[in-house]
Backbone as XML, in Angstrom:
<?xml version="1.0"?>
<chain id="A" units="angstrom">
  <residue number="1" name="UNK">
    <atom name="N" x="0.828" y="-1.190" z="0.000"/>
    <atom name="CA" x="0.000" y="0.000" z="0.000"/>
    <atom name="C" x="0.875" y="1.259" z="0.000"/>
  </residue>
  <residue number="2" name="UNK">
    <atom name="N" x="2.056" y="1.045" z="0.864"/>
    <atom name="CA" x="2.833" y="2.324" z="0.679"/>
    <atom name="C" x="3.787" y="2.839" z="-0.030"/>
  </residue>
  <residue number="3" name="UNK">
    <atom name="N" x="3.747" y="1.548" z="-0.778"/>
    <atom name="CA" x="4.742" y="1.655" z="-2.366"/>
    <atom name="C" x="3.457" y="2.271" z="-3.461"/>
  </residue>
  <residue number="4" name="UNK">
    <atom name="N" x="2.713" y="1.892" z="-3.548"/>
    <atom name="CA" x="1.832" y="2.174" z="-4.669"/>
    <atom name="C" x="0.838" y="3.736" z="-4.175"/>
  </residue>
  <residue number="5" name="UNK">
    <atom name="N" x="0.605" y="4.390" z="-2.698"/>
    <atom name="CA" x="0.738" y="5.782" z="-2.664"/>
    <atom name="C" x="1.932" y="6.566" z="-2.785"/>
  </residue>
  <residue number="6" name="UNK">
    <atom name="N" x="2.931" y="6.437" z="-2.623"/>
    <atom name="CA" x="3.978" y="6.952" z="-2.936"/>
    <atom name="C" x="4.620" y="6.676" z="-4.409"/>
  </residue>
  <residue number="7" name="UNK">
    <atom name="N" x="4.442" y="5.757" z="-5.162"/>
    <atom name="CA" x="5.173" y="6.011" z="-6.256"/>
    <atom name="C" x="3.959" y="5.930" z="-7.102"/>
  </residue>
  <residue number="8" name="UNK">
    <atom name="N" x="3.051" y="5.332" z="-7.223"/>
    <atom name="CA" x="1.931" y="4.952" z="-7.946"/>
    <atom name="C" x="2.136" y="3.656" z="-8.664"/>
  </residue>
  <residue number="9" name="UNK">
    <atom name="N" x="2.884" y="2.901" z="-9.095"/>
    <atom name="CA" x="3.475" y="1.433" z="-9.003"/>
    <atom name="C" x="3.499" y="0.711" z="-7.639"/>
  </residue>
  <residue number="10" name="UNK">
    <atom name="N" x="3.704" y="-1.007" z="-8.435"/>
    <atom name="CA" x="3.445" y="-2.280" z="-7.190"/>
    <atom name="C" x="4.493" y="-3.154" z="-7.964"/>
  </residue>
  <residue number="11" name="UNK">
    <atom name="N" x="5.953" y="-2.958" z="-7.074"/>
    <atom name="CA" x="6.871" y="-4.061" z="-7.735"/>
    <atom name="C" x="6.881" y="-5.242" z="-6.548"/>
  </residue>
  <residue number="12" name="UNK">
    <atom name="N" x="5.833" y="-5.396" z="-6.280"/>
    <atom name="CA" x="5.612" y="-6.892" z="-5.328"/>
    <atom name="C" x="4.555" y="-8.038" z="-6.299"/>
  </residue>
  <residue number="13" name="UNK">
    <atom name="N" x="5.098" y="-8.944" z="-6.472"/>
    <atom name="CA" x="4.205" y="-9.943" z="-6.936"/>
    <atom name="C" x="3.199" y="-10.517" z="-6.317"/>
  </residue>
  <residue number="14" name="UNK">
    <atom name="N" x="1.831" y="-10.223" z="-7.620"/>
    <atom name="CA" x="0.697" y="-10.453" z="-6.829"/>
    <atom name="C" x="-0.242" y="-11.858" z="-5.510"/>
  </residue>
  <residue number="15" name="UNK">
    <atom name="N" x="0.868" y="-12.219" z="-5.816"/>
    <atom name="CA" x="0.917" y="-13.500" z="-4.693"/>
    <atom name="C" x="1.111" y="-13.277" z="-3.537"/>
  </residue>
  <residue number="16" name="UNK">
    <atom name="N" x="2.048" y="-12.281" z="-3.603"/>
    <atom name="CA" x="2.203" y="-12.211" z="-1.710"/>
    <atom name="C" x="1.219" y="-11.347" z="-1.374"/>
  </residue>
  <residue number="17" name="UNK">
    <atom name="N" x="0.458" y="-10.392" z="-2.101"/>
    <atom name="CA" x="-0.292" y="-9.793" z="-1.989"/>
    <atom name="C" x="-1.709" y="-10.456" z="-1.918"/>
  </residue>
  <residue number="18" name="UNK">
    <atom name="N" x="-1.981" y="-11.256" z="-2.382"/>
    <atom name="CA" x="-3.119" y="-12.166" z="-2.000"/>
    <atom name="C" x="-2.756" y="-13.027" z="-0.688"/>
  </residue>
  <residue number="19" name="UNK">
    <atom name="N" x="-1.947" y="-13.931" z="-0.526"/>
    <atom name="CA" x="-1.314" y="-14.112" z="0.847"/>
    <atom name="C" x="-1.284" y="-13.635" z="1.898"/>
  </residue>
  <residue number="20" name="UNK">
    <atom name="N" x="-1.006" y="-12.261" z="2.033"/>
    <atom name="CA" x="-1.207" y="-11.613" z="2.548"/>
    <atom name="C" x="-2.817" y="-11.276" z="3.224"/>
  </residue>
  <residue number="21" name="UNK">
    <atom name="N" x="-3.404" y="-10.751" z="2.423"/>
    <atom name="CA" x="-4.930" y="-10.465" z="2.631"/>
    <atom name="C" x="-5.577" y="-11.831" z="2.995"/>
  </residue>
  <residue number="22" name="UNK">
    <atom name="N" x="-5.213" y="-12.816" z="2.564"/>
    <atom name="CA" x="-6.070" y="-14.237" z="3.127"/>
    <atom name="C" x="-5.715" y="-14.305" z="4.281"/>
  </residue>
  <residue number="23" name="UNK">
    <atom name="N" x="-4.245" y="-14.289" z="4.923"/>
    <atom name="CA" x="-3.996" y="-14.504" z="6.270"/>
    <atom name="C" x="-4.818" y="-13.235" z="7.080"/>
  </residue>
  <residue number="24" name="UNK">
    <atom name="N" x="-4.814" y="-12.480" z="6.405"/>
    <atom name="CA" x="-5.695" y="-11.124" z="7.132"/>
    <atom name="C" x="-6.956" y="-11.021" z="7.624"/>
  </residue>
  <residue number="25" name="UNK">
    <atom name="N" x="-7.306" y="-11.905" z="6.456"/>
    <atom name="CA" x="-8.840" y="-12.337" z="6.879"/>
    <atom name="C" x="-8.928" y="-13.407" z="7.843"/>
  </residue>
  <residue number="26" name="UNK">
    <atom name="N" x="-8.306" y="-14.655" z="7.451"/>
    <atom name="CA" x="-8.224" y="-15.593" z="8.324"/>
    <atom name="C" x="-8.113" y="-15.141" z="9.843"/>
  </residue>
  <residue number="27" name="UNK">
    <atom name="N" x="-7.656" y="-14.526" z="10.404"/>
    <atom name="CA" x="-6.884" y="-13.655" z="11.661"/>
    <atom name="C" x="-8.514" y="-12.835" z="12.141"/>
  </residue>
  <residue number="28" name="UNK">
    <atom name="N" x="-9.120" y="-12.479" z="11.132"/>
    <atom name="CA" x="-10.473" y="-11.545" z="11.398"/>
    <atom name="C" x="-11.268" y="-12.505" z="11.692"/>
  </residue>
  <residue number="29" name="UNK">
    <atom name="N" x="-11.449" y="-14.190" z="10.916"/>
    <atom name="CA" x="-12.632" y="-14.734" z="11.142"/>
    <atom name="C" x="-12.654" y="-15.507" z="12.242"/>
  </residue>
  <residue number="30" name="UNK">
    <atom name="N" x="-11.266" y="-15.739" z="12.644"/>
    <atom name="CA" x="-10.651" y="-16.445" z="13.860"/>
    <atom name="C" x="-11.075" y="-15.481" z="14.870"/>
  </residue>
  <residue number="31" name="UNK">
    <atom name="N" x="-10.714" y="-13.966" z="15.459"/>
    <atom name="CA" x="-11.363" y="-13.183" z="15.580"/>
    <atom name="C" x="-12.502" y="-13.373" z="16.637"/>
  </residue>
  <residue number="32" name="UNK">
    <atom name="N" x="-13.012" y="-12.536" z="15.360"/>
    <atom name="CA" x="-14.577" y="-12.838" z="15.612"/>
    <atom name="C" x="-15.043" y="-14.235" z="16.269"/>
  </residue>
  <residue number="33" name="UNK">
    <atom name="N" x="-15.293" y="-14.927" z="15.486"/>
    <atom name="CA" x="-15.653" y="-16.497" z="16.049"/>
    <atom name="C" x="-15.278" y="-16.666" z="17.474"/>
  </residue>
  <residue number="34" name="UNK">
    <atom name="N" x="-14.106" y="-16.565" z="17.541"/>
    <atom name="CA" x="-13.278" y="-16.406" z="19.131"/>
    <atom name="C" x="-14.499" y="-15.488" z="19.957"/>
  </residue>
  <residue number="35" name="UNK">
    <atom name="N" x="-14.589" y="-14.582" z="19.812"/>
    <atom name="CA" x="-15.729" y="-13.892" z="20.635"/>
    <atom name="C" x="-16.990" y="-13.847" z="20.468"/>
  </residue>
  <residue number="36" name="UNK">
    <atom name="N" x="-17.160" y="-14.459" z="19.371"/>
    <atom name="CA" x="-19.080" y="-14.766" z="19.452"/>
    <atom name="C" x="-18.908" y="-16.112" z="20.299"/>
  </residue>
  <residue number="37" name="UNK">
    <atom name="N" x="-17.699" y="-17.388" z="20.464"/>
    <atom name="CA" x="-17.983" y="-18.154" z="21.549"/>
    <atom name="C" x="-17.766" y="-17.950" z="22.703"/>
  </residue>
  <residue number="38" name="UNK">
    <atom name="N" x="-17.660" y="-17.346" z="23.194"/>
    <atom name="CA" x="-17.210" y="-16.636" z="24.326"/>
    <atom name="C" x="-17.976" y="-15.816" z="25.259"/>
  </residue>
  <residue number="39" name="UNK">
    <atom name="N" x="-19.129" y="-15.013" z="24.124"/>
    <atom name="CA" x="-20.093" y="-14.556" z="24.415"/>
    <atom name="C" x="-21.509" y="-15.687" z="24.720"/>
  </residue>
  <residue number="40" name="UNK">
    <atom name="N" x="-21.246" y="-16.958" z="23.574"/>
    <atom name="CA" x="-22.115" y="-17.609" z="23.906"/>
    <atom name="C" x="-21.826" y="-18.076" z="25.238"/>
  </residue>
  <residue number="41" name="UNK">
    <atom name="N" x="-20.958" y="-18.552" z="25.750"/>
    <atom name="CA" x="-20.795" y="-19.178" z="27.240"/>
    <atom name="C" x="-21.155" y="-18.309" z="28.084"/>
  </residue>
  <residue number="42" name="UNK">
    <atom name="N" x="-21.055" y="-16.715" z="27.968"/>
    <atom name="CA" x="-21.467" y="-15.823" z="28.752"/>
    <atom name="C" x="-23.034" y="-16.160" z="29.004"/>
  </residue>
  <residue number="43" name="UNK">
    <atom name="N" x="-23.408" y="-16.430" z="27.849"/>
    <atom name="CA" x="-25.000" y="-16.553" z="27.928"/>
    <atom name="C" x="-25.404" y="-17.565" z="28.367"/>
  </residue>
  <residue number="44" name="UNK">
    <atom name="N" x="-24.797" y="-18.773" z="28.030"/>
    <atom name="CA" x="-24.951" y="-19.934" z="28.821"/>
    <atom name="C" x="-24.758" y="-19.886" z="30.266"/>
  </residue>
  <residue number="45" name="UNK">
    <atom name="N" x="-23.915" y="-19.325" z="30.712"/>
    <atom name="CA" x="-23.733" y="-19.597" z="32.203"/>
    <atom name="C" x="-24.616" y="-18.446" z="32.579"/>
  </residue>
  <residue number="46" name="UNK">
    <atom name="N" x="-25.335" y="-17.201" z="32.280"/>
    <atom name="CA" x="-26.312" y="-16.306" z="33.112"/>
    <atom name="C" x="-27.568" y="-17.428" z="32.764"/>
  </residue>
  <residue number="47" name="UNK">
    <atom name="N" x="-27.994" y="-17.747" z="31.764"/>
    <atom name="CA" x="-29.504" y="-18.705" z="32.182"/>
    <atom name="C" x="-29.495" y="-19.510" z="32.934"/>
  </residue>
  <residue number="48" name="UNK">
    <atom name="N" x="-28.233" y="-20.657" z="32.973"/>
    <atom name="CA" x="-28.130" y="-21.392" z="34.335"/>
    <atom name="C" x="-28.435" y="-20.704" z="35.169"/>
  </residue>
  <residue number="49" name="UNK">
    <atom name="N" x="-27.486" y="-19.877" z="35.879"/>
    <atom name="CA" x="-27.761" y="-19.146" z="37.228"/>
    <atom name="C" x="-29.166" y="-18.520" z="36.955"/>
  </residue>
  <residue number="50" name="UNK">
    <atom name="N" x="-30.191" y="-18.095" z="36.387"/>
    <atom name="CA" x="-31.348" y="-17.332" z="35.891"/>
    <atom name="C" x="-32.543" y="-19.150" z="36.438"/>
  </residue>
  <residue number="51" name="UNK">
    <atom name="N" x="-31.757" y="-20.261" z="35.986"/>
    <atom name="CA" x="-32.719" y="-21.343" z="36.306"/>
    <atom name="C" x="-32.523" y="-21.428" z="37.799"/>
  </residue>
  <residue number="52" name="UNK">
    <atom name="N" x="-31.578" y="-21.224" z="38.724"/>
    <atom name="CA" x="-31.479" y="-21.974" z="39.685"/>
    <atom name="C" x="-32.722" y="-21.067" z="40.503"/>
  </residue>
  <residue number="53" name="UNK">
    <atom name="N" x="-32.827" y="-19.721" z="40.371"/>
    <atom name="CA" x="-33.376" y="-18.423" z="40.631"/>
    <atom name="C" x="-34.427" y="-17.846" z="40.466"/>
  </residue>
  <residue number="54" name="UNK">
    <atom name="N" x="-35.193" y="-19.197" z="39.671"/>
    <atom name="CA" x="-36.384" y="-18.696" z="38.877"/>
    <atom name="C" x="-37.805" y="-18.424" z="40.253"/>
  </residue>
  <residue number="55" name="UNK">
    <atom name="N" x="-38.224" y="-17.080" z="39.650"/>
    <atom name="CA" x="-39.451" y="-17.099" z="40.412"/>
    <atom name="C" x="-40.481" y="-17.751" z="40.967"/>
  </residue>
  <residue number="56" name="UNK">
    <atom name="N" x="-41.732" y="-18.108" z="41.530"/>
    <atom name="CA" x="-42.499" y="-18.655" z="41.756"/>
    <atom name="C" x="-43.922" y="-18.538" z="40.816"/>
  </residue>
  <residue number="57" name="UNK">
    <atom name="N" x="-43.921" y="-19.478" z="40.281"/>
    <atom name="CA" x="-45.390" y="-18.808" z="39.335"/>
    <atom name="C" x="-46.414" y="-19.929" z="39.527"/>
  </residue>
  <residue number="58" name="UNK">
    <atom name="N" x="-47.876" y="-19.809" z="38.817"/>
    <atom name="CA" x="-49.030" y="-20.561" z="39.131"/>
    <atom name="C" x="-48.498" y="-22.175" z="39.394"/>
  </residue>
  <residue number="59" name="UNK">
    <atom name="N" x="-47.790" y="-22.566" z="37.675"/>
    <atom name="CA" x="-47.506" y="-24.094" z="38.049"/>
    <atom name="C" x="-46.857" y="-24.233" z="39.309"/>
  </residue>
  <residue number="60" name="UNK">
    <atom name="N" x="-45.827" y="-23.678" z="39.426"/>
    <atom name="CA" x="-45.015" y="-23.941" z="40.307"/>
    <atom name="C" x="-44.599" y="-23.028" z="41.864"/>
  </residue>
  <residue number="61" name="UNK">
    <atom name="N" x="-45.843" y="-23.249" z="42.771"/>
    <atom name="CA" x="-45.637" y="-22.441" z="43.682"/>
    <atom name="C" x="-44.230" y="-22.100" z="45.108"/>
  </residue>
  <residue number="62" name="UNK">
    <atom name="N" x="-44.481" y="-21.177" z="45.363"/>
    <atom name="CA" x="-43.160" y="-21.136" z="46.238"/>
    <atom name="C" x="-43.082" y="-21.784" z="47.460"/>
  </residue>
  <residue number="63" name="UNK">
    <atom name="N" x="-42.175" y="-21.867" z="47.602"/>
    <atom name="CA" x="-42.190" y="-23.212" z="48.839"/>
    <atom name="C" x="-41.639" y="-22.200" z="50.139"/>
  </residue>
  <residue number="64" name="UNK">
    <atom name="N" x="-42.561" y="-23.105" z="51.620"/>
    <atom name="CA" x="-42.575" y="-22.254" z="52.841"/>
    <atom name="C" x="-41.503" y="-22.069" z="53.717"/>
  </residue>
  <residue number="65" name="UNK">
    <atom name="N" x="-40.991" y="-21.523" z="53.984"/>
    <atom name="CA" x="-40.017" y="-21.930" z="54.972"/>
    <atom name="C" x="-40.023" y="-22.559" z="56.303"/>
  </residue>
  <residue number="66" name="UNK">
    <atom name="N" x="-39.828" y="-23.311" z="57.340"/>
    <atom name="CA" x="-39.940" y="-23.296" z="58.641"/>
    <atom name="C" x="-39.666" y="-22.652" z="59.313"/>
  </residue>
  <residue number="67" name="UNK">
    <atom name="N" x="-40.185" y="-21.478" z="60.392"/>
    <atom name="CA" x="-39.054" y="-20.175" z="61.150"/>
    <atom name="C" x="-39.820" y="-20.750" z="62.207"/>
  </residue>
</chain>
């Protein structure tokens, strides 16, 4: 990129230049992916804790304590 703004020519062969950009991407989709699973476990482990916690509703009424 900074051969071809500065001179307006590309004496690099277009191979490394595709090489280049694939590993670039590769690195982005790795990335990403990396943190959309990551986020999923986030989500997984708040509904667990969200089940252990769950309110009392018609089916399932709340239970009494002994004091």
């Amino acid at each position: 990129m900074v051969q071809y703004v500065t001179t307006g020519e590309v004496y690099m062969h277009w191979s490394r230049a595709m090489l280049s950009s694939l590993l670039v991407v590769g690195a982005v989709i790795l990335g990403v992916t990396s943190f959309l699973m990551h986020m999923l476990e986030l989500i997984a482990a708040q509904r667990d804790s969200l089940r252990t916690m769950r309110p009392p509703d018609r089916m399932r009424p709340a239970r009494r304590t002994a004091s």
